[in-house]
N, C-alpha and C positions, 0 to 999 in steps of 0.2 A: 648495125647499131640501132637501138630500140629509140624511140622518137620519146625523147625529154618534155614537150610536153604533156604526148599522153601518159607518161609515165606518172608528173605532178597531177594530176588529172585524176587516174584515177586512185592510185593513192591515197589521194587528199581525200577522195569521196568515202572513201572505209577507214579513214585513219582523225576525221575529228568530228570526236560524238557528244550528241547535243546537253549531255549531263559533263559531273567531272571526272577528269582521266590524270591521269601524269605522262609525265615525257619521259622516256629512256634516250631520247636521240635523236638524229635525221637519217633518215635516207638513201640511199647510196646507191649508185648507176652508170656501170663501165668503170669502176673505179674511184668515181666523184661523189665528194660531198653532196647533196643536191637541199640546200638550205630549206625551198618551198616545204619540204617535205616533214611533220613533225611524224616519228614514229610514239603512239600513243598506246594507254590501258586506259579504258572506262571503269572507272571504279564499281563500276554495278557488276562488274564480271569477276573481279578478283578474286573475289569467292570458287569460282570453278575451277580454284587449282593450276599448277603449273609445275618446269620443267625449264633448269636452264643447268644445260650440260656444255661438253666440250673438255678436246685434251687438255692435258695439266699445261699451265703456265700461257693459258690463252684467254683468260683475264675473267671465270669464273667470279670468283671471292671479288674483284670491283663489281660486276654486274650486280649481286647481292648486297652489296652495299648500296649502289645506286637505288635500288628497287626501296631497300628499306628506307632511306633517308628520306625519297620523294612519295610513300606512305606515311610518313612522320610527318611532313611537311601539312598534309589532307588529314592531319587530326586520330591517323591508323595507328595504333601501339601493336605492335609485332613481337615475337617470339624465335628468337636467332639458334639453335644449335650449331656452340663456335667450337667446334672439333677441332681445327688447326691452330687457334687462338689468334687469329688476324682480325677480331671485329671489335675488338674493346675501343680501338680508335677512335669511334665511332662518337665518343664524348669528347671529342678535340674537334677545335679547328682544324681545319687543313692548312697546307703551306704552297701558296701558288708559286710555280717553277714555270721554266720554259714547257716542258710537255703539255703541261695544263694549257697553259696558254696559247699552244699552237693548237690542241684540240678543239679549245673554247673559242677560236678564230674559224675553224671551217667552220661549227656548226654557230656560228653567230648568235649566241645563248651569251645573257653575263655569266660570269664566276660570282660566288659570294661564299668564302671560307668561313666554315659557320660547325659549331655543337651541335650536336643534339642530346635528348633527354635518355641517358641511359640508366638502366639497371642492372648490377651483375650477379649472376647468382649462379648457385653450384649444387648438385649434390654427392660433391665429396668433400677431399682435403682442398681444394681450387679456394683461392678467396671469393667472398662472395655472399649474395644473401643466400643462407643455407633454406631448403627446400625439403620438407619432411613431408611424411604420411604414416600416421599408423596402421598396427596391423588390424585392427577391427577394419579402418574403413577399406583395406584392400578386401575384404571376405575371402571365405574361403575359397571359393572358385579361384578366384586370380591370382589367391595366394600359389595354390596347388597347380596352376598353370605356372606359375614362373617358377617354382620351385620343380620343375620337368617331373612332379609324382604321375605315378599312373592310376585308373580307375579306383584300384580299391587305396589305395592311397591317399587319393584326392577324398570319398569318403568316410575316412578315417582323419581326415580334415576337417572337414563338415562337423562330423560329432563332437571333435574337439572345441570347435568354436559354439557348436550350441550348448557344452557342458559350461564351456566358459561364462559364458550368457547367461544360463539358469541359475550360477552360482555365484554371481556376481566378481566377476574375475576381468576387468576392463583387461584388455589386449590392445596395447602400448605401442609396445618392441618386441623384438626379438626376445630378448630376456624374458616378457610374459609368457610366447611361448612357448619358449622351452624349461620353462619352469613348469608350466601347465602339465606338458608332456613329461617330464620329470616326474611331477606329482602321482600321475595316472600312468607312470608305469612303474619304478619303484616306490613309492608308497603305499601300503596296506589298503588304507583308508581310501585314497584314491583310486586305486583299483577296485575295491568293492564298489566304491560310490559307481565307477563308470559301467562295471559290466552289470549291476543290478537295473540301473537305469537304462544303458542305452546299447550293453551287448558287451561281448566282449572283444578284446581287439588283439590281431599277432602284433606280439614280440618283435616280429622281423622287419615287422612294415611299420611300425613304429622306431625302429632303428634307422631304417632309410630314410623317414622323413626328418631326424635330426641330422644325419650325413648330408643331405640337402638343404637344410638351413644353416650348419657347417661353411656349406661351399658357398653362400651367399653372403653371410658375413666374409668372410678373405675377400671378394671384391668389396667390402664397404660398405653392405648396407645395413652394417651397426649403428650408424651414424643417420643414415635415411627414414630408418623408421624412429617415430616418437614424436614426441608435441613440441612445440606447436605446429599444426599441419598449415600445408598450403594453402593459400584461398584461389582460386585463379581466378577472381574477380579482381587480384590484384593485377595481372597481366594487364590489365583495362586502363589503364592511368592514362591523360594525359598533362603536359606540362606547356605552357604560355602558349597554346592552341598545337603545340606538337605530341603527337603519339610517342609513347615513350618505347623506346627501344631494350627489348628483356635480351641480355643476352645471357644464356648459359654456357657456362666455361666448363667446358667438356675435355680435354685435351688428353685427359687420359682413359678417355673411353675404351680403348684398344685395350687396354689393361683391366676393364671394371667391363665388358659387354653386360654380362645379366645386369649386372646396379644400373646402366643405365634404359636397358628395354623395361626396367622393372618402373622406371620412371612415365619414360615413355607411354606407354600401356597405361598405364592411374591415370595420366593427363589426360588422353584422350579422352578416355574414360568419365573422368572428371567436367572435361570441357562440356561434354555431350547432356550429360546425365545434369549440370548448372545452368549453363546459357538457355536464355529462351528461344522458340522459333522467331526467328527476323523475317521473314517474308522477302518481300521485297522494300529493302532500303534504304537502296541507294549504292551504300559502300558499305564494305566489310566492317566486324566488329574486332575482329585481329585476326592475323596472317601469321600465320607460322610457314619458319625454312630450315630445313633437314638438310643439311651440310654430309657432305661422304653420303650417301643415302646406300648408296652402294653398301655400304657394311652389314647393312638392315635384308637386305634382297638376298645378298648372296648367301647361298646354302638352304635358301626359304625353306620353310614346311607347306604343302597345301594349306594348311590349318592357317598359319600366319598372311599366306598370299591372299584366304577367303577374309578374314578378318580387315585389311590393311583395303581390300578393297569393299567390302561396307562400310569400314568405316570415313573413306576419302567420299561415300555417296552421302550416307546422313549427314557430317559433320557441317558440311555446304548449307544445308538448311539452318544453322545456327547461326550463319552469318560468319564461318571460319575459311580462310582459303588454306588448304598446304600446297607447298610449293618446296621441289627434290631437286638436291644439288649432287650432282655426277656427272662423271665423265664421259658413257656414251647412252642414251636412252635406251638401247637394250639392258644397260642394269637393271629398268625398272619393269616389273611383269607388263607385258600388252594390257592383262585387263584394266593396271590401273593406269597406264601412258593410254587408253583411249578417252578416258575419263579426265585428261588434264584438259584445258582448256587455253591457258598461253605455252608457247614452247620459246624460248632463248635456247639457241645453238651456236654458240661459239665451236673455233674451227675442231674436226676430225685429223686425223694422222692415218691416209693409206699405207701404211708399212708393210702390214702382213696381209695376207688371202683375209684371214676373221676379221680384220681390219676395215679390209672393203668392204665384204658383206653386212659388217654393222656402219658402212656409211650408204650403202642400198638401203637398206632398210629405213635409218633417218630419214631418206630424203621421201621414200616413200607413204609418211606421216605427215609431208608438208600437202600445202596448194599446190598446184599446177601452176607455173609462171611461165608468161613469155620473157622475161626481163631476165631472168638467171638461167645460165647451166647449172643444177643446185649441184649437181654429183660431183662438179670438178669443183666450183667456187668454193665448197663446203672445206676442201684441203686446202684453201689459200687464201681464209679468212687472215687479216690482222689480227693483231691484239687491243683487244676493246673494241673487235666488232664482231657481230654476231645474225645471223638469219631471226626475223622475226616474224611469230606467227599467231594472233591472237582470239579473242573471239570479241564480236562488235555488241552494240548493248542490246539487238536481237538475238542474243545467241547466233552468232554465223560468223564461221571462221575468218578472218582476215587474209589478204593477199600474204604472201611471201614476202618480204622486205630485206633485205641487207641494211644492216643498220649501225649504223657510228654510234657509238655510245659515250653519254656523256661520261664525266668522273667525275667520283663522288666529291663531297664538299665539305664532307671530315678527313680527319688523319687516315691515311691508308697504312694503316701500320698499329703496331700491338701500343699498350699501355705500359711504364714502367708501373715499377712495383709499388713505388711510392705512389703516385696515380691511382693504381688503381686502391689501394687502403685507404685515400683521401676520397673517392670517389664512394666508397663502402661505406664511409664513415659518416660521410652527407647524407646517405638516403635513408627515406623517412620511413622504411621497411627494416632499419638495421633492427632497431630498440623490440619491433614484433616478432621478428624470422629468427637473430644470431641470439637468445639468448633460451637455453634448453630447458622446458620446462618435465620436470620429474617427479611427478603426482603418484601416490600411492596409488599402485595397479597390481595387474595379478600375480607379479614377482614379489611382491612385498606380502601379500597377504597369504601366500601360499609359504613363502621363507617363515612365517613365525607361525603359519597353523603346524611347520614341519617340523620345526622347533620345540613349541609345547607339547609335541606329541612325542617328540624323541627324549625329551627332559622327562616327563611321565612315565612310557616305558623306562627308561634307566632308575627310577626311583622303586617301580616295580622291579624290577629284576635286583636291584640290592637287596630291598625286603626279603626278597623267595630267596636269596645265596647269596654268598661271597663268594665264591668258586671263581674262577676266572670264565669267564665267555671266550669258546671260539672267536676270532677275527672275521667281521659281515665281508662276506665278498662285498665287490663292488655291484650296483645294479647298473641295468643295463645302458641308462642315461649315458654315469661315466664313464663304462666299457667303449662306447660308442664315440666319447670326447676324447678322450683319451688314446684311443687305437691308433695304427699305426694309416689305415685308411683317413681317419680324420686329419694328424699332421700331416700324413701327404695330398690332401687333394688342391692345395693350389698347385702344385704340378701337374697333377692329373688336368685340371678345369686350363692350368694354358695351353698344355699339350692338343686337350680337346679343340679350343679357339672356339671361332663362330657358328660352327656345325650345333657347340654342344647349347650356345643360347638363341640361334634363332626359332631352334625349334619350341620356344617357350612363347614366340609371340601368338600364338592361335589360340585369342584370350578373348571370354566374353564379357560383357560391360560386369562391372562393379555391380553391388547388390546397396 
């Protein structure tokens, strides 16, 4: 048995640092609560990213609550991806029970049931503040990476967007362009104008890229794209010295993968390319938590794995930490689990052969301790306790700790429905975000150049005859909307699943 004091002892010397941290919990040694012990985060570190995994139903989703609330508490507004929909609580009280109670008795901490500052928000049908961006500010790169075009695809994008540019043709929505595209391939006039000016372009690959804007609308992003766009200086709020909690209500991401990597990718994006260098200080400027992170990983592209991990290196210097929620740390690439800097490990499940070798592996990402078997303890954690392993405000990994974790001190549980509209309908983001604004753009002005041009020809063609005109086939626009590939591709795109949109995330910054 490991000697209890040196245990507090040392500890205590890597676990309270001389700026501010917050607490997850105490301690734990042979079993026991060990009070002395506070397990802590220095807020000058949060920033370097993090990792709290562990099998299902071994108390993930409270650890994530906990984290966020005691950021909220130090003035940190956070950014939740609530994929399973268990975080809206998060604006209630909580209700103290026996469990609480008896928890709140080992580690000798008060309770205090208490709110916090929430925001909800959505980019889909979800209630919630709606979250837009137009297509100008995606440009064409990252348009054409999430729309999966290839080379000459991507540009035959590019062109598009600078015909649109030179001709004063704002790009809104979708609707601009595929109007745009419309124009400049069944229209006379717009065909002339394109290949005079900037070349000409196939038929063919101009058909794929509206079968891919097709398939991007059917998950939703008719709705994502258009004004008013995001600020994410709004993320930044805080309320009565608490950090506001952004939670996005995600829950049928399964169903919408591209709408929401297409999110994802602008944000970053957006973060990076907004916030200023922070230096050093002090404490982050907001935290974001990737819930299921696993959905994002699996099936990666190199392209997506190079990107995800420059991007978890820069975005640190803005003052951003990310922090991936799954269930065994082999979900996440090595390059970018070397680069986390806290790990929360709640317990592993030896079931299978794969089973153990990804609980070898965890353990061999921890410290060295004398104090634990990690490789056996790791399958006979509790629930609500978890292996802790941090980085101190030298940069230098922390001890291994076992650690009792407190619970949170909001509602652990969803929002009704009423709840959550009365919650929407307070925040001072409703009246800017939920109301769509629809400015004449390049759908508008391309509809009535198409118009007077088709009214004109028709007044010429009576003059020259009354004859009857052959029936115009259709151009290839409509052949394309219309085809039997276009009504079928949301079968095709669920069939496909995450194969067919992770390969969209190996995207470079926004222009």
């Amino acid at each position: 048995m490991a000697e209890k004091a040196k245990f507090i002892e040392e500890l205590n010397s890597r676990y309270q640092p001389k700026g501010d941290y917050i607490v997850l919990g105490k301690g734990m040694l042979d079993g026991e609560v060990v009070t002395e012990v506070d397990v802590t985060i220095p807020l000058k570190t949060v920033n370097r990213h993090g990792l709290i995994a562990g099998a299902t139903g071994t108390g993930k989703t409270k650890t994530l609550q906990v984290f966020v609330e005691q950021l909220s508490h130090k003035g940190i507004p956070t950014l939740v991806m609530d994929i399973k929909g268990d975080l809206s609580g998060i604006a209630v009280e909580g209700e103290q029970n026996d469990k609480i109670n008896e928890r709140y008795a080992k580690t000798k901490l008060p309770y205090q049931p208490q709110a916090f500052p929430v925001e909800l928000m959505t980019i889909s049908a979800e209630k919630g503040l709606k979250l837009r961006a137009t297509v100008t500010e995606f440009g064409p790169v990252l348009l054409s990476k999430i729309l999966g075009l290839n080379d000459t695809q991507a540009s035959i994008m590019s062109i598009v967007f600078k015909y649109a540019d030179d001709k004063g043709l704002p790009l809104i929505d979708l609707d601009d362009l595929k109007k745009t595209l419309q124009y400049v391939t069944d229209n006379d006039a717009g065909k002339k104008e394109l290949a005079d000016n900037y070349g000409a372009i196939s038929p063919a690959s101009l058909g794929a890229i509206l079968r891919s804007i097709v398939a991007l609308e059917q998950q939703g992003a008719t709705s994502f794209f258009g004004e008013p766009s995001f600020d994410v200086e709004d993320l930044l709020q805080t309320r009565g010295g608490k950090g506001v909690v952004n939670v996005l209500r995600v829950a049928d991401i399964q169903n919408q993968p591209q709408l929401f990597s297409t999110f994802m990718l602008s944000l970053f994006a957006e973060i990076y390319m907004t916030f200023p260098e922070e230096g050093d200080s002090g404490k982050p400027k907001l935290v974001l938590f990737i819930d299921e992170a696993h959905l994002i990983f699996n099936e990666a592209s190199k392209a997506l794995l190079s990107q995800i991990e420059t991007m978890v290196k820069l975005i640190r210097s803005k003052g951003v930490g990310i922090y991936f929620i799954t269930q065994i740390p082999g979900d996440v690439p090595e390059n970018v689990l070397a680069q986390l800097g806290l790990k929360i490990q709640h317990a592993l499940r030896g079931f299978t052969a794969k089973d153990r070798k990804e609980i070898d592996k965890a353990v061999e990402n921890y410290p060295i301790t004398e104090y634990y078997d990690a490789g056996n303890l790791i399958q006979n954690l509790g629930i609500g306790e978890a292996f802790v392993t941090a980085l101190d405000e030298k940069g230098i990994p922390t001890p291994l700790v076992q650690t009792y974790l407190i619970s949170p001190e909001s509602r652990m549980d969803v929002l009704t429905s009423d709840e959550i509209d009365d919650l929407v309908k307070a925040s001072d983001l409703a009246e800017k975000y939920n109301q769509e604004v629809n400015k004449e753009s390049a759908y508008e002005i391309l509809a009535k150049r198409m118009e007077t041009a088709a009214a004109a020809e028709q007044e010429v063609a009576q003059e020259k005859s009354t004859a009857r005109q052959p029936k115009e086939e259709p151009g290839m626009f409509e052949q394309v909307l219309k085809s039997r590939a276009g009504r079928t591709f949301t079968t095709t795109l669920a069939r496909e699943g995450a194969k067919f949109v992770l390969g969209m995330f190996g995207l470079k910054m926004k222009r």
